[in-house]
Residue, then its C-alpha position, 0 to 999 in steps of 0.5 A: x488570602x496569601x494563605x489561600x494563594x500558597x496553598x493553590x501555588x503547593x496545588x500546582x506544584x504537585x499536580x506539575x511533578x506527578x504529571x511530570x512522573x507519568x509523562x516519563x512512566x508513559x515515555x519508557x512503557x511507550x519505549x519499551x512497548x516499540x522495543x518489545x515490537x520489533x522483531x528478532x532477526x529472523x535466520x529464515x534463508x529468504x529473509x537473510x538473503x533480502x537483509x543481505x542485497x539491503x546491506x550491499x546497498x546500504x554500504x555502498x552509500x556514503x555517510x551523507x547518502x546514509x543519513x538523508x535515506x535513513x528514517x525510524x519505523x514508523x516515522x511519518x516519512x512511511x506514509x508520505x508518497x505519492x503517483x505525481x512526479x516531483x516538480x524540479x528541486x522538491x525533495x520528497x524525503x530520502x535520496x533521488x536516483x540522480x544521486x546514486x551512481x550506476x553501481x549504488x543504482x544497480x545494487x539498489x535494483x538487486x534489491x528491487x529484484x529480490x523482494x518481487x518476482x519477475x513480473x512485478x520487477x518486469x513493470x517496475x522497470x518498464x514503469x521507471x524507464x521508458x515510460x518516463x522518457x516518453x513522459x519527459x518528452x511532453x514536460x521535460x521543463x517542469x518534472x524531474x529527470x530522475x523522479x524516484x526516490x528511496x526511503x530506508x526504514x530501521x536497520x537490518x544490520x541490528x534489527x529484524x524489523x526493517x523496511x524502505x520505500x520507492x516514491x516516485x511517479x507512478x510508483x510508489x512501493x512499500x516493503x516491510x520485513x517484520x520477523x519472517x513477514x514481508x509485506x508490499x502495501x500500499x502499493x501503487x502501480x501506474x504508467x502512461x502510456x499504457x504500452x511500453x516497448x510493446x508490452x502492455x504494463x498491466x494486460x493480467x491486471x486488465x485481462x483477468x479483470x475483464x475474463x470474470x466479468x465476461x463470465x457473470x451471467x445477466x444478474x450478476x453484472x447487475x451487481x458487479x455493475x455500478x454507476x458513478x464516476x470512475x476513480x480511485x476511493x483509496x488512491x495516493x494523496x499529494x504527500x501524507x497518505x490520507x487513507x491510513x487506517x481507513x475504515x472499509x466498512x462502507x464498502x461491505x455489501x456493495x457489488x457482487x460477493x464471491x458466495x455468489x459466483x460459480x467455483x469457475x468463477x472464483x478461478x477468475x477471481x483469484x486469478x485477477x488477485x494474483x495479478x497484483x499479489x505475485x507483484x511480490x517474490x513468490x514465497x511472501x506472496x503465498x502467505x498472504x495469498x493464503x490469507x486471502x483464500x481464508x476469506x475468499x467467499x467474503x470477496x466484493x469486485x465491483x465494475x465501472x465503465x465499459x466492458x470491452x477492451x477498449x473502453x476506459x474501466x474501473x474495478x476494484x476487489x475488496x477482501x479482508x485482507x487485500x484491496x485492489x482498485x484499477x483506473x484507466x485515467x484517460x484515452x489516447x487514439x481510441x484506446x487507455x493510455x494513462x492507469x493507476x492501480x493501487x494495493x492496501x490490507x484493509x485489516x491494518x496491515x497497511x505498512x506493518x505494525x509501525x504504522x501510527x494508531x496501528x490497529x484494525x480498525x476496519x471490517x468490524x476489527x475484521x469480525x472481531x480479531x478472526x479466529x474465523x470468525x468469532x463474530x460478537x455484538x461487533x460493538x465499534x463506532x460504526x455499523x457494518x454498512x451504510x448502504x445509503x453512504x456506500x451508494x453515494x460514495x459510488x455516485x462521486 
């Protein structure tokens, strides 16, 4: 019996010290692997010129500034945000607007400014200002004066892969510079009201939407055309952002599919596209237009509520490389008074290549990793649609 107990105890002992062996193997693959992944630092001029606003502003906090901003790619403070306001004293990760001081907040918007093009930086700026005094007149006892805040992603002093976050309500952006890439996804967008100092936030984003609706013929909107209730499938969640890696498939065959709409039609399409991907600066925006354009005639908009300018509307464009969904979330006087939009990569780009079980799982691993399209057997735990599942989606 003792001698069976000894050798069972010399049993456990070995398999603890090899387990030990591979878990410190697997560390240091794993380690390397996230080195081999982050980028040399690119010399592109763009590129140098973002890292260069990025570290004005980053020199000009303090140490403690610093660190409560600073998290490693790929931590889960990346996909932590949401459109609610911070209630008073909540933190949200990163340092708030109301601890910076006009000039940090100014170089801080230099950076804003660099990253987007002038309409995406124009409703950025309508959103985080007077758009929130407006909404603090309603609940100035509950929500923060100042509900923004800023997460900073790996370094660009060091590295080539960096990025930072703004999270607040309404406005939830995350960029990522990757080499010579540079992303915007997710990307929420929302203002109540609608109109601010005049201007309508999102009259392109409305506007093109109902200019190629306007432009199908009878049999057409009925596929454009769904039933259900309005409101966002992707939208932010309350904290953690649930729809990371999401699964799309569900959503290929529901609606009208761009190969099935005129060449003017199309125009209109892009043009709804452009509306949300030129939020970010031209150059960066273009390629991933191009990605876009790759996959064009593979592109569902799907159309709920109304169709005229007054009425509260939801749409959404979906194509491998870009998910747009637009809400109206209530009415105000007759007319929308409250959107939220969102932007993802449904192809796993969805916060670059850091994002945790990175990997596109979407689209058939996007017809089987491109190539235009390779195609295969698409052997995936799931089938390319489920229209039952899809048509009960949109009946939520």
């Amino acid at each position: 019996m003792l001698r069976k107990i000894v050798s069972i105890l010399i049993v456990f002992l070995a398999a603890c010290i090899i387990t030990a062996i591979l878990n410190i193997y697997n560390s240091a693959e794993v380690d390397a692997e996230k080195e081999i992944e982050v980028a040399k630092i690119s010399k592109k001029p763009s590129i140098v010129m973002l890292a260069t606003v990025m570290n004005n502003f980053r020199d000009s906090l303090s140490d403690e500034l610093l660190t409560d901003a600073s998290y490693p790619l790929g931590h889960k403070e990346m996909y932590s945000w949401s459109n609610l306001p911070p209630s008073r004293n909540q933190d949200r990760g990163g340092i708030e607007f109301s601890k910076l001081s006009v000039d940090q907040l100014s170089l801080f918007h230099k950076v804003l400014d660099a990253f987007m093009s002038d309409d995406g930086y124009t409703k950025v700026s309508l959103i985080t200002t007077r758009a929130e005094t407006d909404f603090l007149k309603i609940r100035e006892d509950f929500w923060s004066s100042r509900p923004y805040y800023i997460a900073l992603f790996g370094n660009p002093k060091t590295d080539g892969s960096w990025g930072f976050q703004l999270d607040g309500h309404h406005l939830s952006l995350n960029f990522l510079v990757h080499g010579d890439e540079v992303t915007i996804v997710p990307a929420h967008f929302g203002t109540q009201p609608t109109f601010v100092n005049g201007n309508e936030v999102f009259e392109g984003e409305r506007g093109n939407a109902l200019s190629l609706l306007n432009s199908l013929e009878k049999e057409q909107k009925e596929n454009a055309i769904q039933t259900g209730r309005r409101g966002l499938k992707v939208g932010p969640g309350n904290t953690t952002d649930p729809f990371l890696n999401y699964d799309y498939s569900d959503f290929v065959g529901v609606g009208l599919k761009a190969s099935d709409m005129s060449d003017a039609q199309k125009e209109k399409l892009r043009d709804l596209i452009k509306s949300y991907v030129y939020n970010l600066e031209t150059e960066f925006a273009d390629i991933w237009m191009k990605d876009i354009e790759a996959d064009i005639e593979d592109t569902y908009f799907v159309w709920i509520g109304g169709t005229t300018e007054k009425d509260s509307i939801y749409y959404r464009v979906f194509n491998p490389a870009i998910w747009i969904e637009f809400n109206d979330e209530e009415r105000n006087d007759g007319r929308p008074n409250h959107v939220h939009t969102v932007t993802r990569s449904p192809n796993g780009k969805d916060y670059g290549i850091f994002a945790l079980n990175n990997g596109p799982r979407t689209l058939f691993e996007h017809y089987v990793h491109e190539d235009h399209h390779k195609k295969s057997d698409m052997l995936f735990g799931y089938t390319i649609v489920n229209l039952h599942h899809a048509e009960r989606l949109e009946k939520r």
